[in-house]
Structures are given as structure tokens and as C-alpha cells.
C-alpha positions in Angstrom: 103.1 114.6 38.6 102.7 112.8 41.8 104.6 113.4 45.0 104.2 112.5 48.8 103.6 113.5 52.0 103.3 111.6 55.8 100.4 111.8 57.8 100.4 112.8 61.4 100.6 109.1 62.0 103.5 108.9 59.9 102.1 107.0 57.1 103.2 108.2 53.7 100.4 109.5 51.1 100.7 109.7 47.8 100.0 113.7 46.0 98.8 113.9 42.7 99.6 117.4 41.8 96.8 119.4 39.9 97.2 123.3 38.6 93.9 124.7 38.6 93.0 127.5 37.1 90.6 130.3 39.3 89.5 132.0 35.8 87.7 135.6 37.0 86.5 138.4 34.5 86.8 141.4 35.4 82.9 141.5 36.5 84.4 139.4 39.7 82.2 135.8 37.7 84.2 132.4 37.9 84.7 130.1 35.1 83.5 126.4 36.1 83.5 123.2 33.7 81.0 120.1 34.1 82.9 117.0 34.3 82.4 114.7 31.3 80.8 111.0 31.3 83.2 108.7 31.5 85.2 110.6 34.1 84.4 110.0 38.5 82.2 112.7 39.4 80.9 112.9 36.1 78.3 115.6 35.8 80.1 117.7 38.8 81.3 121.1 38.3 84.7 122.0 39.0 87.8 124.6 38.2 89.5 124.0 35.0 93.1 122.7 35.2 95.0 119.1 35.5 97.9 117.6 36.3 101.5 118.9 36.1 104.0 116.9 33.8 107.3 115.9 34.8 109.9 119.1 34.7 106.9 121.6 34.4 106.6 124.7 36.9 102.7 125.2 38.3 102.3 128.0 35.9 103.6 126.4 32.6 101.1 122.9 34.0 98.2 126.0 34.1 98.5 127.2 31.0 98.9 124.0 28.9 95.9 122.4 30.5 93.9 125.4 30.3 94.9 125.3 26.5 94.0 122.2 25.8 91.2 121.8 27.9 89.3 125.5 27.3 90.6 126.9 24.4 92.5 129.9 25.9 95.6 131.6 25.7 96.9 132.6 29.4 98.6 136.2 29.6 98.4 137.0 33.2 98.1 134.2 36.0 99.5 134.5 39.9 100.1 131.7 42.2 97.6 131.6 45.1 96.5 129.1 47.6 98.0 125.3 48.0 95.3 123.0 49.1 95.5 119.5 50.2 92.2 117.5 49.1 91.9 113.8 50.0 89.0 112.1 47.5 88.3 108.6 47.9 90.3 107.5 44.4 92.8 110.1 45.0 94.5 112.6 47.4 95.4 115.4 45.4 97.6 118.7 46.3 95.7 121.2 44.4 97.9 124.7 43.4 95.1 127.3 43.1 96.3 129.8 40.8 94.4 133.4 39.6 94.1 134.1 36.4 93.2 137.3 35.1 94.0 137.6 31.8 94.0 135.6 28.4 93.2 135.6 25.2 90.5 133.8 23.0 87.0 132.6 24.0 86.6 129.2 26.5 85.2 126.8 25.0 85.1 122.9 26.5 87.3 120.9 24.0 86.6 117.8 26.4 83.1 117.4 25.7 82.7 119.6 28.7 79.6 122.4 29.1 81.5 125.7 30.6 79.6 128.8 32.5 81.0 131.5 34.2 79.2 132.2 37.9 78.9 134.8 40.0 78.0 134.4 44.2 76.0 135.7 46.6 75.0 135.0 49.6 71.5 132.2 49.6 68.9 132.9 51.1 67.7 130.7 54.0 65.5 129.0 51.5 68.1 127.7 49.3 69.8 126.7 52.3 67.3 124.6 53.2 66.8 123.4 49.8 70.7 122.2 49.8 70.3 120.5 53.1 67.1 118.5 51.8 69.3 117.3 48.7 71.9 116.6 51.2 69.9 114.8 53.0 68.2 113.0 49.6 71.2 111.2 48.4 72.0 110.1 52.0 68.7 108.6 52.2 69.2 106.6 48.7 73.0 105.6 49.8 71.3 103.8 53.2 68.2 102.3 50.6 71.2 101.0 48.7 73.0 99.5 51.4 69.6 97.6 53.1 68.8 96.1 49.9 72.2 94.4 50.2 74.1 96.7 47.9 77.6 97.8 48.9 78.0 101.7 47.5 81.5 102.4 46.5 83.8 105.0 48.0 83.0 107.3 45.4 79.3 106.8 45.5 79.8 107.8 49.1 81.6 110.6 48.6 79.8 111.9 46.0 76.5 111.1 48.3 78.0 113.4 51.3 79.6 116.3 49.2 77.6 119.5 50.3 76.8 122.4 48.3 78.0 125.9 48.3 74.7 127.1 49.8 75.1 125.3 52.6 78.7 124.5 53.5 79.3 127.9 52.6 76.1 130.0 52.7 77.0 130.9 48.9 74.7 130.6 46.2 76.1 131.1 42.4 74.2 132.9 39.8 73.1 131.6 37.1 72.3 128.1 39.4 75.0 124.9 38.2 74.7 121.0 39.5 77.0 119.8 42.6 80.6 121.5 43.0 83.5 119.3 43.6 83.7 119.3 47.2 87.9 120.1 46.3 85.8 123.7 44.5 84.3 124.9 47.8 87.5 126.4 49.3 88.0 128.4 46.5 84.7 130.3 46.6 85.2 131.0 50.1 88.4 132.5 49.7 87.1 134.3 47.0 85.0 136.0 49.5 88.0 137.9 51.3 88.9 141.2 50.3 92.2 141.7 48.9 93.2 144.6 51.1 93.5 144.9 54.7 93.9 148.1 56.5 94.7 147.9 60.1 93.9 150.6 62.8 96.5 152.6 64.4 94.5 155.5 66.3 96.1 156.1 69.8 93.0 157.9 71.8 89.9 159.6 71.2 91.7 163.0 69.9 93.4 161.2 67.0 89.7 159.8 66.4 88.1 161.9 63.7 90.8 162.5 61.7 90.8 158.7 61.0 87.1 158.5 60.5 87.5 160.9 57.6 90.2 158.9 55.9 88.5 155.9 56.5 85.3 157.4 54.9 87.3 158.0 52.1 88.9 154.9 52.0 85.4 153.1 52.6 83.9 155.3 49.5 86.5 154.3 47.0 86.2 150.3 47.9 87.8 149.4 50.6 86.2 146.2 52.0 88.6 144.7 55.0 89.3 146.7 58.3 91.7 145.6 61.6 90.8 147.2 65.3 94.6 147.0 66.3 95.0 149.5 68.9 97.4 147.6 71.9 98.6 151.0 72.5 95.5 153.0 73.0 96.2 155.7 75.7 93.0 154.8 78.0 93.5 150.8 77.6 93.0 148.1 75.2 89.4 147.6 77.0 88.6 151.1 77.8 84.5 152.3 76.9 86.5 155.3 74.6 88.0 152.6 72.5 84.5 151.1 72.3 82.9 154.1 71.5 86.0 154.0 68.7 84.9 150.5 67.7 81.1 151.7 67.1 82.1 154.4 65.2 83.9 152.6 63.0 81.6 149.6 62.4 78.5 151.5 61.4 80.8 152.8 59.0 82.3 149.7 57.4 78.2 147.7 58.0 77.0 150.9 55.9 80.0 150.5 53.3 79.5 146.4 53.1 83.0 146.2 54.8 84.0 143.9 57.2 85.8 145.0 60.4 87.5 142.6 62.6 89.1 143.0 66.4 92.3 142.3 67.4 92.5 139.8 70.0 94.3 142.2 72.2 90.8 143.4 73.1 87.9 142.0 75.0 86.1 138.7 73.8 82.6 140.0 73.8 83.9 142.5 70.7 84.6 139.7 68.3 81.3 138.7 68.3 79.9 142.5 68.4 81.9 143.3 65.4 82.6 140.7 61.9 85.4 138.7 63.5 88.4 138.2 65.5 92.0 138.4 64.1 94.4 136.7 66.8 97.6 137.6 67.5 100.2 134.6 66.7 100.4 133.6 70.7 96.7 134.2 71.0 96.5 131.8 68.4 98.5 129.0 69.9 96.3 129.3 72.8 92.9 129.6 70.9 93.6 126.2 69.4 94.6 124.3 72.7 91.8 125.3 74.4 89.6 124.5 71.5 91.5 120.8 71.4 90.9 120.6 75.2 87.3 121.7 75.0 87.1 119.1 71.7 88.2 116.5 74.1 86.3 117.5 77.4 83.4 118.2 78.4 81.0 118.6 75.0 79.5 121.6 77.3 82.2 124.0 77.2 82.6 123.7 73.5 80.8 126.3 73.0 83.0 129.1 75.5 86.0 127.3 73.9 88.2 130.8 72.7 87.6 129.9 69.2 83.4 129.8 69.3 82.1 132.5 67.2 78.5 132.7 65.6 78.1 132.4 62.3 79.3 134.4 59.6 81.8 135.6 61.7 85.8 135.3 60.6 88.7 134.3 62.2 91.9 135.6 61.4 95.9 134.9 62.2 98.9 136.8 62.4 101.4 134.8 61.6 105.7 134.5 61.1 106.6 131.4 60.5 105.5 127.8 59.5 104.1 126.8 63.2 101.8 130.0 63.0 100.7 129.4 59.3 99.7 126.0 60.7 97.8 127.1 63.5 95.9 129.3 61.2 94.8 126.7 59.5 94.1 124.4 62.2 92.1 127.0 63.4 90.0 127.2 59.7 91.0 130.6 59.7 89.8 133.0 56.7 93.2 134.0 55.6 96.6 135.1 57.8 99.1 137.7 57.7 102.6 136.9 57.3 105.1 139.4 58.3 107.3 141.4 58.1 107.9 141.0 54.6 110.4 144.1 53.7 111.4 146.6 56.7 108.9 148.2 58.7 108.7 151.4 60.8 106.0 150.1 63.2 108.3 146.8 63.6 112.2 148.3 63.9 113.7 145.7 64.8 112.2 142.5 63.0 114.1 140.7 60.6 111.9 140.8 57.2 111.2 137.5 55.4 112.3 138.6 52.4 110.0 137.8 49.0 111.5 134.3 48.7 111.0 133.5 51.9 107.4 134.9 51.6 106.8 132.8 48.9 108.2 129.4 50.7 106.0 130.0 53.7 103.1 130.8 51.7 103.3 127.5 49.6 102.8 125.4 52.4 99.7 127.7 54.0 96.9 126.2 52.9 94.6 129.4 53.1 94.9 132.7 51.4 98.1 134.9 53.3 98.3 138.7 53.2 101.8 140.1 52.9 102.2 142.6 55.6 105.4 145.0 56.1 106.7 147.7 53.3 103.4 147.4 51.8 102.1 149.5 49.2 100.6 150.0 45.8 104.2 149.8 44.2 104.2 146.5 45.9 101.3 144.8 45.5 101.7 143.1 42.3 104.9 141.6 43.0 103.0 140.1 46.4 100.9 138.4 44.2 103.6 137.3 41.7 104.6 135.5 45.1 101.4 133.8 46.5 99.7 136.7 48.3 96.2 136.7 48.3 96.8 140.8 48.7 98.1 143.3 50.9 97.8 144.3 54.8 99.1 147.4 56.4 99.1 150.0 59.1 100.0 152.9 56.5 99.2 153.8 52.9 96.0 151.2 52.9 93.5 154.0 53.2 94.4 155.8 50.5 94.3 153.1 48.4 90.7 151.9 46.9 89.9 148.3 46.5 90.6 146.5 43.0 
């Protein structure tokens, strides 16, 4: 099915809408298919799935083409991210969608080989080694071109497309050919825990009582923590809440956990800890001053509010459309869209609603946690409306990680 959308410079583009199918065992591997002969790309891997039909929901378009191009039987699929893709053939609005359940064996009735992966991070030899293929086929596309050959578009596409090692510092086990460079966002967002606790301490008393239900929380899975504390009784930048921040990041480095700081607290902390999660305004600033830096002078690029090293994440609150985009704009991780249902730390908000989740979430472009109400009696039905999982202030840390 194809539809449209206009470009900032108002030019309409043509969507060819794909469902693709994120097919994870319960070991956490990822089912990929090699792209036949015949078809562009050919030899690639990629994510099984195809296009929807006239009249056909995302879900029904998943699991047909996941029927008739791997031999299963779907059971249990969730909406998850939307992503925009422009190829050089096609531009192609791709609705990622978990599966987790199904029945029957996959097996490539396209005359395509199949083989579930796992990731991990490469090492800075298979970086490297990525980076020299990169830098391979560029070679042989300029040889083509000064002995008078004109490469097509998807010669030079296929030429530039970089590998999980190195646009994403991923390497997947057992080893498979090139990725579809329209496959790389979903590994990375594959990366990002499903739950999301977020701090709410108050001052150096309240202190050890949270570090023991964080150890707990740590020791049963949990994987993603928030420094939040705009209320904390010495000061958002006081040394105490420092100390705080210590504490708790040798706890989540020891656990494998990633611990990002709220942008309500110093700078020189995002960089200390895993990350930064900005607050929506925060955002909106972040950005400009990363478009006037863009613009400016190359050498404050670098002090622009967004500059972090790698490997760290950036993170968005986010409560409408304008913030979603900012998020993105901003190649954030994932955001967190709230108030979903009534709140007690937010009174007076006006919750989305689950529909009104789900339209917001659509659009995002990067995975979205719901945050508001949230629980373990919700969390399935966040899914069931696009949430890559839950965040919250309460509950979250005595809840492990699935």
C-alpha cells in the first residue's frame, strides 16, 4: 500500500508501507532473512515482512507476509516503532512490529537462507574491520566511475551502507553479510531496556533506604535508571546529590544498568554518568543551539548542549507531537510520553489517554515509554499501543526486568 507525505520543502513523497516483523525468541536472538537474487540488495540481510494490501491493518499485513514468506503462524505480535527510510528505488514508511510468539518452525519459502542473531557489543577490531569494508567498496565505486562507468543509485547506496559494527558498535553472533541500512535502527532500539525507573529521593536521609530497593531492583533485572531529583532539599547541583549520583552509578555499572541524569542537573554529570534525559524545554533548547552551532562556527560544535562522547544516550521527555519531534531531531534513544492515565506526582495534568498514546506514538519515529499510572497490570496493554515499555517514579523497583 503506498501513501504520501511532504518534505520540509513541501514536495510530496511517495510511502510504500512495509510491516516488518522484529521476530525475538525468548533467548533475546533476532530472526534475519538474506534477500534473494533477483531482488535489489540481493544477498543483504534484513527483517522479514512486506508490504500491506489495500484494507489491511499493520498487524493482519505482518502476519500474512510472515506466512507466506517464513512459514509461521503469528500468535502474539505488538506494534512498535514507525520509521521513515528513503532508499534510492524507494522511500518506504516501515511499521516495526514485535513479535513474540508463533507457531511452527521459519523456514525461507522465497528461496531465502534465515538465521536467528544475537548482539553484542564489537570489539575495536571488528570495528575497524567494518570501516576497512566500508571503505573497500567506496574505493571500487570511484575505480568504476574513472574508468568511465556511471554506478547506479543502488550501487551507490549499497556501496555507502555501513555495518552494525560500526554505525552502531554492535556485532551479531553467529557473523551474517551487510544489513539493510533500513535494519540498523532496529538493533539499536533493541538495545534499550524496556523499563525505566526514575529517581525520586529528596535528600541524603531518604538515601539508603532507596539504595536497598534499588539493589533489589538491580538484582532481579532492572537495566534503565533516571537521576530526577528537581526537588532535592540541598539543590539540584548540590556535592550531597553528587555523592547520591556516585552511589548509585557504581551500582547500576556493577549491575550492567544504565543510569542517565536529568537535565535539571549540571552538564559535567551527563558525561560522568551513561547519558542525559532532557526535560521537554531543555530539549527545545538542546536542538537550537545544536542547529546554531551546526551553522556557526565548526569550533563550538563540540560545547553545542547536545555533545556527548560516545556511547553515551540522550533521552526526551516528551507531551505532545512538537516534543516527539524534537526527540527525534535530536537522535534520541527513546522518549517518554506522558501522562498517560492520572498521576500523583503530576495532579493536575490532563492524561493522554491510551488512544491518544497510541496516535502520538505512531508518528514518533523512536521507541516511546508510556509514563503515568504505570504498572505491571499495565504494561501489556502499553505495548498493545506502541510502547516500547514502561517509565515511572513508583512501583518500577519492585518490578524485575522481562
Amino acid at each position: 500500500m503506498t501513501a504520501s507525505e511532504t518534505t520540509a520543502a513541501g514536495t510530496p513523497v511517495k510511502l510504500l508501507d512495509v510491516a516488518v516483523g522484529v521476530v525475538i525468541r525468548p533467548d533475546g536472538s533476532l530472526l534475519l532473512g538474506q534477500r534473494p537474487d533477483g531482488k535489489p540488495y540481493a544477498g543483504w540481510w534484513e527483517l522479514p515482512g512486506g508490504k500491506l494490501e489495500p484494507g489491511e491493518t499493520v498487524l493482519e499485513a505482518l502476519a500474512r507476509e510472515l506466512k507466506e514468506e517464513v512459514d509461521i503462524d503469528v500468535t502474539a505480535s505488538t506494534p512498535w516503532v514507525t520509521h521513515i527510510h528513503a532508499y534510492s528505488h524507494a522511500t518506504v514508511r516501515l511499521f516495526f512490529c514485535r513479535v513474540t510468539a508463533w507457531t511452527g518452525e521459519p523456514r525461507g519459502l522465497e528461496s531465502q537462507a534465515l538465521q536467528w542473531v544475537g548482539s553484542r557489543l564489537a570489539t575495536e577490531d571488528e570495528i575497524s574491520a567494518a570501516r576497512v569494508a566500508l571503505s573497500d567498496r567506496l574505493a571500487a565505486l570511484e575505480a568504476r566511475r574513472a574508468a568511465g562507468e556511471t554506478p547506479g543509485e543502488l550501487d551507490i547506496a549499497q556501496a555507502r551502507a555501513q555495518a552494525p559494527e560500526d554505525a552502531l558498535g554492535l556485532a551479531l553472533t553467529p557473523a551474517v553479510g551487510p544489513l539493510l541500512p533500513a535494519a540498523l535502527p532496529p538493533l539499536r532500539w533493541l538495545q534499550v531496556p524496556t523499563r525505566y525507573a526514575i529517581t525520586q529521593i529528596g535528600g541524603p536521609d531518604a538515601l539508603p533506604a532507596y539504595l536497598e530497593r534499588l539493589d533489589a531492583a538491580l538484582a532481579s533485572g532492572l537495566k534503565l535508571v533516571q537521576l530526577r531529583e528537581p526537588a532535592w532539599v540541598d539543590g539540584v547541583d548540590a556535592d550531597s546529590l553528587f555523592d547520591a549520583l556516585q552511589q548509585i552509578l557504581a551500582r547500576t555499572r556493577f549491575a550492567g544498568a544504565r543510569l542517565l541524569v536529568n537535565s535539571v542537573h549540571p552538564a559535567a554529570w551527563w558525561s560522568f554518568s551513561d547519558g542525559v534525559h532532557f526535560r521537554a524545554t531543555d530539549a527545545a533548547q538542546a536542538l537550537h543551539a545544536a542547529n546554531v552551532a551546526e551553522n556557526g562556527d565548526s569550533a563550538n560544535r563540540d560545547t553545542a548542549p547536545t555533545s556527548l562522547p560516545a556511547g553515551k544516550w540522550r533521552a526526551v521527555s516528551a507531551h505532545n507531537a512538537a516534543d516527539l519531534a524534537c526527540a527525534r531531531a535530536l537522535d534520541a534513544e527513546f522518549a517518554v510520553l506522558g501522562p498517560v492515565l492520572d498521576t500523583a506526582s503530576h495532579p493536575g495534568a490532563k492524561p493522554l489517554g491510551w488512544d491518544g498514546f497510541a496516535d502520538l506514538v505512531q508518528a514518533a519515529g523512536l521507541p516511546v515509554f508510556a509514563l503515568g499510572g504505570q504498572s505491571e497490570a499495565t504494561e501489556e496493554l502499553a505495548r498493545e499501543h506502541g510502547a516500547h515499555g514502561i517509565a515511572g517514579i513508583r512501583g518500577l523497583l519492585d518490578l524485575s526486568e522481562t
